[in-house]
C-alpha positions in Angstrom: -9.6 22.6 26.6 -7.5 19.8 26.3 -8.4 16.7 24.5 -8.0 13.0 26.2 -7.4 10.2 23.7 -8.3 7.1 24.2 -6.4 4.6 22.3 -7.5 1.0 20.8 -4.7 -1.9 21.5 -5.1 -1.8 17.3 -3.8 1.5 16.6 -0.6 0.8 18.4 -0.3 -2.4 16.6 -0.7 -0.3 13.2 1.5 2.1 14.2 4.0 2.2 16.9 4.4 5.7 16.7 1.0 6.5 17.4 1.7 7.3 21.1 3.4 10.6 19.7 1.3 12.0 17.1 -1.4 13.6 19.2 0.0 17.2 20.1 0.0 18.3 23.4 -3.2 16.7 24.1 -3.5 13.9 26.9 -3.0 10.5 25.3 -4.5 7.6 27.7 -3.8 3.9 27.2 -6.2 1.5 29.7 -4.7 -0.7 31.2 -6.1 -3.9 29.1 -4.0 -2.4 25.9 -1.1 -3.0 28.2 -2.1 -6.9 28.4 -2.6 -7.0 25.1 0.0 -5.4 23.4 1.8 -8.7 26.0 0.0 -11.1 24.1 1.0 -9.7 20.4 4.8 -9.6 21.4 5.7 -12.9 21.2 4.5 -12.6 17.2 6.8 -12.3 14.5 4.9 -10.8 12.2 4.5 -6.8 11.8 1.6 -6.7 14.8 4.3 -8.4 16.9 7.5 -6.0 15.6 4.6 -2.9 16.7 3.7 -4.2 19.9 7.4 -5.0 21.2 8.2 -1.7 19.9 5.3 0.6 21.5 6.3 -1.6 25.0 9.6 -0.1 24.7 9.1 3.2 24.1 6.8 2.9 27.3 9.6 1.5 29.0 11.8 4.6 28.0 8.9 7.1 29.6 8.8 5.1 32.1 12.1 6.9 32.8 9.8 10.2 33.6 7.8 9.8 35.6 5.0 7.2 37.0 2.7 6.2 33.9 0.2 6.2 36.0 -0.2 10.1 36.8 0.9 10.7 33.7 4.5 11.5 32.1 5.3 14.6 29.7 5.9 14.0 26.1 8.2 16.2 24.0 5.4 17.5 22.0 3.3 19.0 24.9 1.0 15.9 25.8 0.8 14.2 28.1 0.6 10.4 28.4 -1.6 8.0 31.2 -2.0 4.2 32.0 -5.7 4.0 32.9 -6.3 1.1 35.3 -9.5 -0.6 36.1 -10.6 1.1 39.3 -13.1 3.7 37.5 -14.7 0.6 35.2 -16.6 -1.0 37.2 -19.3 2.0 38.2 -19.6 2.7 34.6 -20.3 -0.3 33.8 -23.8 -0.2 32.2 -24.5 -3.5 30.8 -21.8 -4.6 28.7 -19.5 -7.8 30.0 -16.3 -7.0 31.6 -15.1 -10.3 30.6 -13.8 -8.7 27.4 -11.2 -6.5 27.2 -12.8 -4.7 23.9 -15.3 -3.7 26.4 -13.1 -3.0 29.3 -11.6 -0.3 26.7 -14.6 1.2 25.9 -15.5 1.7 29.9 -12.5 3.4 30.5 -13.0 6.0 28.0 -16.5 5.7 29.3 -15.7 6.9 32.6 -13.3 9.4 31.5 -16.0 11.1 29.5 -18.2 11.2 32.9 -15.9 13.0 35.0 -15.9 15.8 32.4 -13.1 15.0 29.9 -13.2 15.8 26.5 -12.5 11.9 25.4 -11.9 11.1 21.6 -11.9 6.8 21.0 -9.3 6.3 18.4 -9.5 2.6 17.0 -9.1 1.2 13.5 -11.9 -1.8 14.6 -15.0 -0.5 13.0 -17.4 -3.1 15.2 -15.5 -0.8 18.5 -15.9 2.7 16.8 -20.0 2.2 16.6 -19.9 0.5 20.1 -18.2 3.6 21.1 -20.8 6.4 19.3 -23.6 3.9 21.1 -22.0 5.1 24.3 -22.1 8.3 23.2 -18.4 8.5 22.8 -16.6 10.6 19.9 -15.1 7.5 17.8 -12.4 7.9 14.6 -10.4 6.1 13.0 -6.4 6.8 13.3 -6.1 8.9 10.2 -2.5 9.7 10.5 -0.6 8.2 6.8 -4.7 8.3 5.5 -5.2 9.5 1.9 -8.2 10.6 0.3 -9.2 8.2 -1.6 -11.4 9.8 -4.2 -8.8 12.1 -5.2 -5.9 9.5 -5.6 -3.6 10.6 -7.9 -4.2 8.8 -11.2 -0.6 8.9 -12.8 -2.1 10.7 -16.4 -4.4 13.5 -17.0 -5.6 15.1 -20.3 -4.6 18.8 -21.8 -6.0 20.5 -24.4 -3.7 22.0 -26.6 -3.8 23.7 -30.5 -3.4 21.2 -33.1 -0.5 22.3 -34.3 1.3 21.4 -30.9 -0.2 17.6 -31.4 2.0 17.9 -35.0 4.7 19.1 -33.2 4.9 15.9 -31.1 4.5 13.5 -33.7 7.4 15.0 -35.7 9.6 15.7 -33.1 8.7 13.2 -30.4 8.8 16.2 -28.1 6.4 19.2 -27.1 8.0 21.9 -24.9 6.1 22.4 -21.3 6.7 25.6 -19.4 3.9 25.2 -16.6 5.9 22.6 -14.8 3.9 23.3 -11.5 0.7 21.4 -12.2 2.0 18.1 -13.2 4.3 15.6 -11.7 7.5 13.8 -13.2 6.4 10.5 -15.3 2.6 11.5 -15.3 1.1 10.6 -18.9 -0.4 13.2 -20.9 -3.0 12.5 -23.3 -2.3 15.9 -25.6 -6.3 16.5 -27.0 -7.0 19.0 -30.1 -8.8 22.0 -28.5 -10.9 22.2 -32.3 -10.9 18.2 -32.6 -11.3 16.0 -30.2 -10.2 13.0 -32.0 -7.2 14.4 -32.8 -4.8 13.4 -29.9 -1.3 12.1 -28.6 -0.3 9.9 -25.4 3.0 11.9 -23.8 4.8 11.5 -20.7 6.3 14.2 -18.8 10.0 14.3 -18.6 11.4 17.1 -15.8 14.8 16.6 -17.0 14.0 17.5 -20.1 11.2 20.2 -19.5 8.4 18.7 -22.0 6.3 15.9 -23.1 8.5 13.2 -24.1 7.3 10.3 -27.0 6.4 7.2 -25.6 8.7 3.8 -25.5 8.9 2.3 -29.0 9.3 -1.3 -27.8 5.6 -1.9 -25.9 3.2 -2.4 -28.2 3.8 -6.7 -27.5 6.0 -7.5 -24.7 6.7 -11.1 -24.1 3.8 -11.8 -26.2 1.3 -9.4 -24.2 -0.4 -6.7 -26.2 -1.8 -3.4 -24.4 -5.3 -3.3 -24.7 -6.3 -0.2 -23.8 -4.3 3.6 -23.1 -4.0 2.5 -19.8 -2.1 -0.1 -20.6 0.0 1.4 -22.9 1.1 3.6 -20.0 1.7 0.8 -17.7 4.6 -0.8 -19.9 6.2 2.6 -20.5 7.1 2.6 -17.2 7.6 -1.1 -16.6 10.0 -1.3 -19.7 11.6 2.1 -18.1 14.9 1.2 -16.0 15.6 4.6 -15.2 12.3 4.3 -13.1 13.1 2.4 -10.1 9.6 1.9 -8.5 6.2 2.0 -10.1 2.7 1.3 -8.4 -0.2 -0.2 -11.1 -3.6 0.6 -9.0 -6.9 -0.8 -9.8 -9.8 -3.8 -9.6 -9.4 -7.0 -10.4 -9.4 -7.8 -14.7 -7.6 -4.9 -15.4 -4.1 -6.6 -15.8 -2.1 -5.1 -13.4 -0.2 -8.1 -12.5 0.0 -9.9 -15.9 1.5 -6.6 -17.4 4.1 -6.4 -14.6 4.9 -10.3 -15.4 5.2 -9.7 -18.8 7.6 -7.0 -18.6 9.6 -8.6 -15.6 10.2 -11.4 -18.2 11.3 -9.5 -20.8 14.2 -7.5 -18.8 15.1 -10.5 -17.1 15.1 -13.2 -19.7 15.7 -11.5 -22.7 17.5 -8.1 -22.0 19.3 -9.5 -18.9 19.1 -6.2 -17.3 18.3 -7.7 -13.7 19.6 -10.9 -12.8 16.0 -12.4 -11.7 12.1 -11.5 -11.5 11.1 -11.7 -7.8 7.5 -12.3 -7.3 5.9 -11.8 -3.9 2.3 -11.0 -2.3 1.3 -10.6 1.4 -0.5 -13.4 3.7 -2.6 -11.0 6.2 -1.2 -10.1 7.8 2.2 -9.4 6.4 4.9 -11.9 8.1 2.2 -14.5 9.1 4.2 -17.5 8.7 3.2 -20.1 5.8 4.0 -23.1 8.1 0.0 -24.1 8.4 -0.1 -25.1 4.9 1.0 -28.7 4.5 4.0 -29.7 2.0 7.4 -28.1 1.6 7.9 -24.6 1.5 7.3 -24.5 -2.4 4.5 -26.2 -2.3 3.3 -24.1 1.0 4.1 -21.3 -2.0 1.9 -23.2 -4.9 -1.5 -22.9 -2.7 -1.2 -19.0 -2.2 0.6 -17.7 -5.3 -2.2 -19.6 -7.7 -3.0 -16.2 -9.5 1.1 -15.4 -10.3 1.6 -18.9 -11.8 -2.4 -18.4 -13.9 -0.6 -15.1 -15.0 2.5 -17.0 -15.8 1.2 -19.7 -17.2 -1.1 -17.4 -20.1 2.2 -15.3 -20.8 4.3 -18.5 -21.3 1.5 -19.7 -24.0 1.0 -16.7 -26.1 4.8 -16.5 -26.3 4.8 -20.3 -27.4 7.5 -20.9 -25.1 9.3 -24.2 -24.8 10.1 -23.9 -21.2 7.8 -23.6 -18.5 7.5 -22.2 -15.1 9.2 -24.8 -13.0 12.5 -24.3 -16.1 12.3 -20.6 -14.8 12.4 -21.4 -11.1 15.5 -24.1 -12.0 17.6 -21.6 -14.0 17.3 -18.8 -10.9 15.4 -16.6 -13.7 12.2 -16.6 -11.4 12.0 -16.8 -7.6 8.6 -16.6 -6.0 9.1 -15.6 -2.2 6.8 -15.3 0.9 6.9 -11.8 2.0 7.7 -13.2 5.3 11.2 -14.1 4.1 12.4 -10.4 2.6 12.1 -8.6 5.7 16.1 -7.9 6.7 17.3 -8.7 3.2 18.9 -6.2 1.0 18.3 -7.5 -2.7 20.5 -5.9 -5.8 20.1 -6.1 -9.5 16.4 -7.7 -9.7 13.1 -7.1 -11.3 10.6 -7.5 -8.5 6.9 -7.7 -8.2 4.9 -7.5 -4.7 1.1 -8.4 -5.7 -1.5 -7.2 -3.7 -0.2 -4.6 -2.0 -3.1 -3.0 -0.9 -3.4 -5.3 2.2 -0.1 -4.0 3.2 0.5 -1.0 6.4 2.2 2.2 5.0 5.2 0.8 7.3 5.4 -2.4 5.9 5.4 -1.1 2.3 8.2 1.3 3.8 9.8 -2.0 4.7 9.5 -3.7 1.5 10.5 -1.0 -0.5 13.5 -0.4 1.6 14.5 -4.0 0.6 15.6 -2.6 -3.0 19.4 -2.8 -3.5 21.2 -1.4 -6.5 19.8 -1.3 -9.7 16.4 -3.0 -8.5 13.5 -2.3 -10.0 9.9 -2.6 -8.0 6.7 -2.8 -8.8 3.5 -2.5 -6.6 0.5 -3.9 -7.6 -3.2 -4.0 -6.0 -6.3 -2.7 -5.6 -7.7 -0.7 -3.0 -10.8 -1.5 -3.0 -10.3 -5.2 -2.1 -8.8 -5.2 1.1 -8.4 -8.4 3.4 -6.3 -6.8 6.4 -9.3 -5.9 8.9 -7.8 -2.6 10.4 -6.6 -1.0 6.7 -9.3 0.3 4.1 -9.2 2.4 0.5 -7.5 5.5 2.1 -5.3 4.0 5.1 -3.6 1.1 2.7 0.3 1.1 2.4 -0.4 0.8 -1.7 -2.8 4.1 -1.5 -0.4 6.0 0.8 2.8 5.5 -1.7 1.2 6.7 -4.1 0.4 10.2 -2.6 3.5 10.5 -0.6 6.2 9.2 -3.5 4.5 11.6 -6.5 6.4 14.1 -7.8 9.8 12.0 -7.8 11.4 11.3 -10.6 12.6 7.7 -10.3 8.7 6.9 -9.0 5.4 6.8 -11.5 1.9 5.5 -11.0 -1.0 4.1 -13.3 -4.6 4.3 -12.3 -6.0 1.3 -14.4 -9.9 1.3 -14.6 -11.1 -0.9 -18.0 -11.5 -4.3 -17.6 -10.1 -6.8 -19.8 -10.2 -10.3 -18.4 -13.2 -11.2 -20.6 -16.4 -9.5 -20.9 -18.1 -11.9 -18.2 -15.7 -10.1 -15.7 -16.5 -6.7 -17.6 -20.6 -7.7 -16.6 -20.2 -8.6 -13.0 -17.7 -5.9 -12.4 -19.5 -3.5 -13.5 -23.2 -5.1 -12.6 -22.8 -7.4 -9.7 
């Protein structure tokens, strides 16, 4: 039997694309997701680009047929503009004055008259309004990971003793089953007969093995590693050959001030960019910065607080003479709204979007598509502390590079996990 799909005005907002993604099942779109997706156009943030875009692509099957019977899609479906002349007798007792609830009647009534209906929203509240109806409710799992089994960017082999010696002479240790770990995942090589007896590696496919790591990240810029995780981060920061790297995990674990550290290093010491870029999202991504008051820098001041914390630490362990605003002046540091990089293509520079788990998968394609030649990225965020109300832990644009860009060799990931802000953060972290 075929399946009718009901669809939230959120999903298409999410996702333009979402129209086509449902097999040659009917997809059914009430009438108030037309009105709304009206209201969202006139944005110029990403909801805005989605809804202009899913009202063209109607437009286009409009070409087909009348919308309102129902036009063919090339994958077998079938797509329908519900109106509102079934929602009044199914009323039941919810207002009509919304249109939340004006969706949820017309996949109501669809479900009476016999149809197989699925409610597909991203809005929780709307998904348990739904199964109180007694309507099937998900989520719109299309670019979802599963969370629990994110890939971690390092894993631990045990291998003879002798191989561990073999690494620490050689800086190299030969690897011939190449199909069970990714290029730039980090090994830590563990004695089968002694467990204390260990090496950190990382995996290089060019060169079929475990490869020594960096020599040059025990301090950089005056930051030292704290923990194995660490150490792993500022391989791959410190890496040029490795164009984009994603640092995952909560809040105290250092994810940003290690990205700092080394964006500072290869742009004010080893001039190999010509500037560290420093960016995070306002939710959503593209929401202007025009309600703060001031100039645009100091619009910049009252959102990027944690950056210029990070930068302000870094520039004091280094006993540094110049400070932040010296940076900015010299065009060694530029800190950007998000807002600003969408159309720009942006060679030679180091650059670091913070928080990135409150980004879509689309707009981290965005982002990352800003990268011009010889630019080097860096993702930071954790997934667990989301802002954007329709992304969560799996559906986040951070979460979803990760699974999708593993396995290529200019990409490489570290799952941070040990506190280190102070062991006050350590406590409520881990009690509160």
């Amino acid at each position: 039997m075929r399946k009718t799909f009901v669809l939230d005005t959120n999903v298409l907002l999410h996702n333009a694309d979402a129209l086509l993604v449902f097999g040659d099942n009917e997809v059914v779109l009430p009438i108030d997701v037309i009105e709304e997706l009206d209201v969202f156009k006139k944005d110029s943030d990403e909801k805005g680009r989605n809804a202009r875009a899913s009202i063209r692509m109607l437009d286009e099957l409009r070409g087909r047929g009348n919308l309102g019977e129902g036009v063919a899609l090339d994958n077998g479906g079938i797509l329908r503009i519900l109106m509102h002349e079934d929602i009044e007798e199914c009323a039941l007792n919810l207002s009509l004055n919304e249109r939340d609830n004006r969706i949820l009647m017309a996949a109501y009534g669809l479900q009476l008259k016999g149809k197989q209906v699925i409610f597909v929203s991203k809005d929780i509240n709307a998904r348990v309004k739904a199964d109180a109806l007694g309507l099937k409710a998900v989520d719109f799992e299309k670019q979802k990971v599963d969370i629990e089994r994110l890939y971690t960017g390092w894993k631990e082999i045990l291998v003879s003793g002798s191989d561990i010696d073999t690494f620490f002479n050689k800086k190299f240790l030969e690897y011939k089953l190449k199909n069970d770990i990714y290029p730039n995942q980090f090994i830590l090589l563990k004695d089968n007969s002694d467990e204390k007896h260990t090496a950190i590696a990382r995996f290089s496919l060019k060169q079929n093995g475990f490869i020594s790591l960096r020599p040059d990240i025990n301090e950089v810029w005056g930051v030292k590693p704290r923990n194995k995780e660490q150490v792993m981060a500022f391989d791959l920061l410190m890496d040029d050959n490795i164009k984009l790297v994603t640092l995952v995990g909560p809040a105290g674990t250092g994810k940003t001030l290690l990205a700092l550290a080394a964006g500072l290093k290869k742009t004010v010491d080893e001039h190999a960019y010509k500037r560290l870029l420093v960016s995070r999202p306002v939710i959503p991504m593209g929401r202007d910065i025009g309600y703060l008051p001031g100039t645009k820098e100091e619009k910049l001041i009252n959102w990027m607080h944690p950056i210029y914390d990070n930068l302000e630490y870094i520039l004091t362990v280094r006993k540094r003479k110049e400070t932040i605003e010296d940076l900015i002046d010299t065009d060694l540091l530029q800190l950007e709204a998000l807002t600003y990089m969408r159309g720009r293509s942006i060679p030679n520079q180091f650059i670091i979007i913070d928080e990135a788990q409150n980004l879509t998968p689309h707009e981290i394609k965005t982002v990352v598509s800003r990268a011009g030649s010889h630019t080097k990225m860096v993702l930071t965020g954790d997934p667990y502390q989301i802002d954007n109300p329709y992304l969560d832990s799996s559906s986040n644009g951070l979460s979803y590079a990760v699974e999708k860009l593993k396995g290529q060799e200019m990409f490489g990931n570290v799952l941070l996990t040990k506190n280190e802000r102070s062991s006050l953060a350590s406590l409520a972290a881990e009690l509160l």
